[in-house]
N, C-alpha and C positions, 0 to 999 in steps of 0.2 A: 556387768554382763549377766544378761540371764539365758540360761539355756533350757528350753521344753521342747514336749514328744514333740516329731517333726521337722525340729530343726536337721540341718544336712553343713553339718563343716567342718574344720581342723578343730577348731576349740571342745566341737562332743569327741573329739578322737582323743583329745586331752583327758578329758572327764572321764571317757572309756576307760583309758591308762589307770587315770588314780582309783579307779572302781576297782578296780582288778587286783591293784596293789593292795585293796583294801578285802579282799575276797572274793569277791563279784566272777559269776562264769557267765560271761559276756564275751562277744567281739568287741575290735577293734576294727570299725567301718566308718565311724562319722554318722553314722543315723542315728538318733533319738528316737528309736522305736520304741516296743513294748518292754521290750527284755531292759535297753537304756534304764526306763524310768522307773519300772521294778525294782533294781538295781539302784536306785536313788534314794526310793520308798525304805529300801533294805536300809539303807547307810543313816540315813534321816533318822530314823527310829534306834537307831542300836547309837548316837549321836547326841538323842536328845532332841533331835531339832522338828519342827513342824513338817508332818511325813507326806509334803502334797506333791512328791514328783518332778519337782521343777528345781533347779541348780540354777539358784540366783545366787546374786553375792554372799547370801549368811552359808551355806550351803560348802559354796565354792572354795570359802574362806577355813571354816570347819575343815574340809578334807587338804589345805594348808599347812592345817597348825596352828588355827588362832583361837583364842580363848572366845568362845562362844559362852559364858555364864551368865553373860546380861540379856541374852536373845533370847524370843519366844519358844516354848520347847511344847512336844508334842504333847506331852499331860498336862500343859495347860487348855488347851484344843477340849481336850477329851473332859477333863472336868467343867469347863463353858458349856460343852455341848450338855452334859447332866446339868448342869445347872438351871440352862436354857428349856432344856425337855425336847431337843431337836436332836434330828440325825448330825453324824460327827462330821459329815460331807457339807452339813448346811455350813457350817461355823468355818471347814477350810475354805468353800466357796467365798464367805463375806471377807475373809481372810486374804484370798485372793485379788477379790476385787475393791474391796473397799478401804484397804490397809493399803499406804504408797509402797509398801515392800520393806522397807527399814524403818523402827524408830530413834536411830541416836545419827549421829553422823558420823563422820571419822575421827572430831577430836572429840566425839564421848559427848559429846552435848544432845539432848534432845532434839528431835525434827520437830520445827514451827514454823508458822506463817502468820506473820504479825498483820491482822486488819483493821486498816486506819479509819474504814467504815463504823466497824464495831467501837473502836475506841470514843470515836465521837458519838455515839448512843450510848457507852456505858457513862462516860463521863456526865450525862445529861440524868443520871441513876438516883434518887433519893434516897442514900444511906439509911439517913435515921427519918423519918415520916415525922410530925410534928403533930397536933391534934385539931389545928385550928385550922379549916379549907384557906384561909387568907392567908396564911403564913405557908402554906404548903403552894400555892398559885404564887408566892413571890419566889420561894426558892425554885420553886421550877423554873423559874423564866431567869433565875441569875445562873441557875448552871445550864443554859441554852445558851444567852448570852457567852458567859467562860467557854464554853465550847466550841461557837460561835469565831471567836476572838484568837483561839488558840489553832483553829483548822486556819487563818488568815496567817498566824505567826509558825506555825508548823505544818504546811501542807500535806506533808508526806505523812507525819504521824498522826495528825487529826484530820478526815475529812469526809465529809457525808458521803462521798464520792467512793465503791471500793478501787482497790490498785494500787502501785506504788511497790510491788512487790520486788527482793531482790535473789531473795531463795539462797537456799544453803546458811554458812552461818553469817551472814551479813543479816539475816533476818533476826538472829540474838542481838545483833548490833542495835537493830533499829526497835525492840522492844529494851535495851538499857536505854537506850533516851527517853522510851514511854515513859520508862519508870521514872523518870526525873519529872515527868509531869505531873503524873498519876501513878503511886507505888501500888494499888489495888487495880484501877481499871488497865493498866499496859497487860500485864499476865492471861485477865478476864480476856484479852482482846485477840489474844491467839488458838489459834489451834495446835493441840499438843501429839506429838507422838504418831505412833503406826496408823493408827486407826482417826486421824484427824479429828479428837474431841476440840469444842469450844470449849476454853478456860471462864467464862460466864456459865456454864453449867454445875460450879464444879459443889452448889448448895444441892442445887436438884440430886445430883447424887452420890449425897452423905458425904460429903470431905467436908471437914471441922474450920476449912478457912481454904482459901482460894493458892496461897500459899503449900497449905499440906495438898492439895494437887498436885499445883507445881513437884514438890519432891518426891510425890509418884511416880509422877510421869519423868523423872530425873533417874528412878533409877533401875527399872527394866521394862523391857519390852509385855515380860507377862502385868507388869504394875498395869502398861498401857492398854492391854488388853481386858482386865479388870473394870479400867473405866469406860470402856465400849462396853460390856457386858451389862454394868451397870445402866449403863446410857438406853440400852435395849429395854431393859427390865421397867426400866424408869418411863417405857412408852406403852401402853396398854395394847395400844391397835399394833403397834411395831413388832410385835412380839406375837401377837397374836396371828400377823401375817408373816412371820418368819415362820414357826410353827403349821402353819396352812401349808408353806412353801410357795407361795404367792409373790412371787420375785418382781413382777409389777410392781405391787404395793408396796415392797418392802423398800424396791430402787425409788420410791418417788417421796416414802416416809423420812430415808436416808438421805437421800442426793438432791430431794426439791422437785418442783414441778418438770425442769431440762433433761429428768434424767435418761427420756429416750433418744436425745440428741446424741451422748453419748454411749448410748446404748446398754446401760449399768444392769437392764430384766436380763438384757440376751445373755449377757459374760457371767451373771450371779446364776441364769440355770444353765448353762456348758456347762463351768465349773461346778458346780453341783452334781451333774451327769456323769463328769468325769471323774469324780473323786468316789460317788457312787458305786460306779461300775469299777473301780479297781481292785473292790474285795476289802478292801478295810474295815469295813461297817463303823465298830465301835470301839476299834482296837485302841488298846492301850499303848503308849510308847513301850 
């Protein structure tokens, strides 16, 4: 469950209750007005937790009782944002919209989406390059062929085709079989954590092997935000149009050529407008 400004119903009367219990000089109405989300802002921050106003499940969970120490926390926000040289509204906005909202799952496992696309071009990858163009044109054409061969014997894990998705943790199920194919390309072939990095990234920025990735992205939310940070830093123009605030360019450097299909400029400058306008600036947790 997620709750933001706006919404109208029993479950913010809930959230009003545990505010209140927690300090908060709020009503108890069911609106998600200004005072509501203030009052989140307030909780978020004095919590640890990323201060962007909205009572999603890490949020929700927190004012529970549950151990929040693996979830992303508000100095990490604030140190990205220095890092990046952007306002601290830019980095909750990409945060917002670009992160699915959790990176582990419920049994502690990271969030993946194993693509059987990708696996059938990593596998087709020239490890070691050889010197001789004749030797380098035959191994090309036997890991096509292997490839080839193995999208006909493994549909679902090998296929030029993308799809085949099953989401949640059936999707760790179906990267342990990659790995029985392929222990380097199955990893490379997902996207890891909050911020949906590709695991074929993971030379371009700085991890010593595709594996010490993986165990970033295994064991917090801030690790997983590091390697979006990274991923940023690592694109010249993508950075430079984050910095601009050129939410266009930034949604289409990000998200690919569809990204006004889903509308990724309009939700990356709201959310920027809104976290803008709340008074934060550059605060620190």
């Amino acid at each position: 469950m997620t709750l933001r400004h706006g919404d109208r119903s029993q479950a913010v009367r809930d959230l009003q209750r545990k505010l209140i219990d927690r300090g908060a000089k709020i009503g108890v109405d069911g609106v998600y007005g200004d005072a509501t989300e203030a009052a989140v802002r307030t909780y978020q921050h004095r919590a640890g937790l990323v201060a962007d106003g909205i009572a999603g499940p890490k949020t929700l969970a927190s004012l529970q009782g549950a151990d929040c120490a693996h979830l992303l926390k508000n100095v990490d926000m604030v140190l990205a944002a220095d890092r990046l040289g952007v306002p601290l509204a830019a980095v909750y906005a990409l945060n917002e919209v670009e992160s699915n909202g959790r990176g582990f799952l419920d049994n502690g496992k990271p969030v993946i989406l194993y693509e059987r696309h990708i696996m059938y071009a990593r596998l087709q990858k020239i490890r070691r390059p050889g010197d001789d163009q004749d030797e380098l044109e035959q191994l090309t054409d036997q890991l096509r062929q292997r490839a080839d061969e193995l999208a006909k014997q493994f549909p679902a894990l090998v296929n030029p085709k993308f799809g085949g998705y099953v989401g949640g943790t059936a999707e760790h199920q179906r990267l342990a079989q990659a790995r029985m194919i392929d222990e380097q390309a199955a990893p490379e072939s997902c996207s890891w954590g909050a911020f949906q990095v590709m695991g074929f990234h993971w030379e371009r920025l700085g991890y010593p092997s595709v594996q010490a990735f993986v165990d970033a992205m295994s064991r917090s939310e801030s690790d997983q935000l590091e390697a979006f940070v990274r991923y940023i830093e690592a694109d010249p123009t993508l950075l430079k149009a984050l910095k601009s605030l050129k939410w266009a360019k930034v949604a289409e450097l990000y998200n690919g050529p569809d990204y006004k299909r889903n509308l990724y400029d309009v939700k990356l400058q709201r959310a920027f407008e809104r976290h803008q306008d709340c008074g934060c600036g550059q605060e620190a947790a």
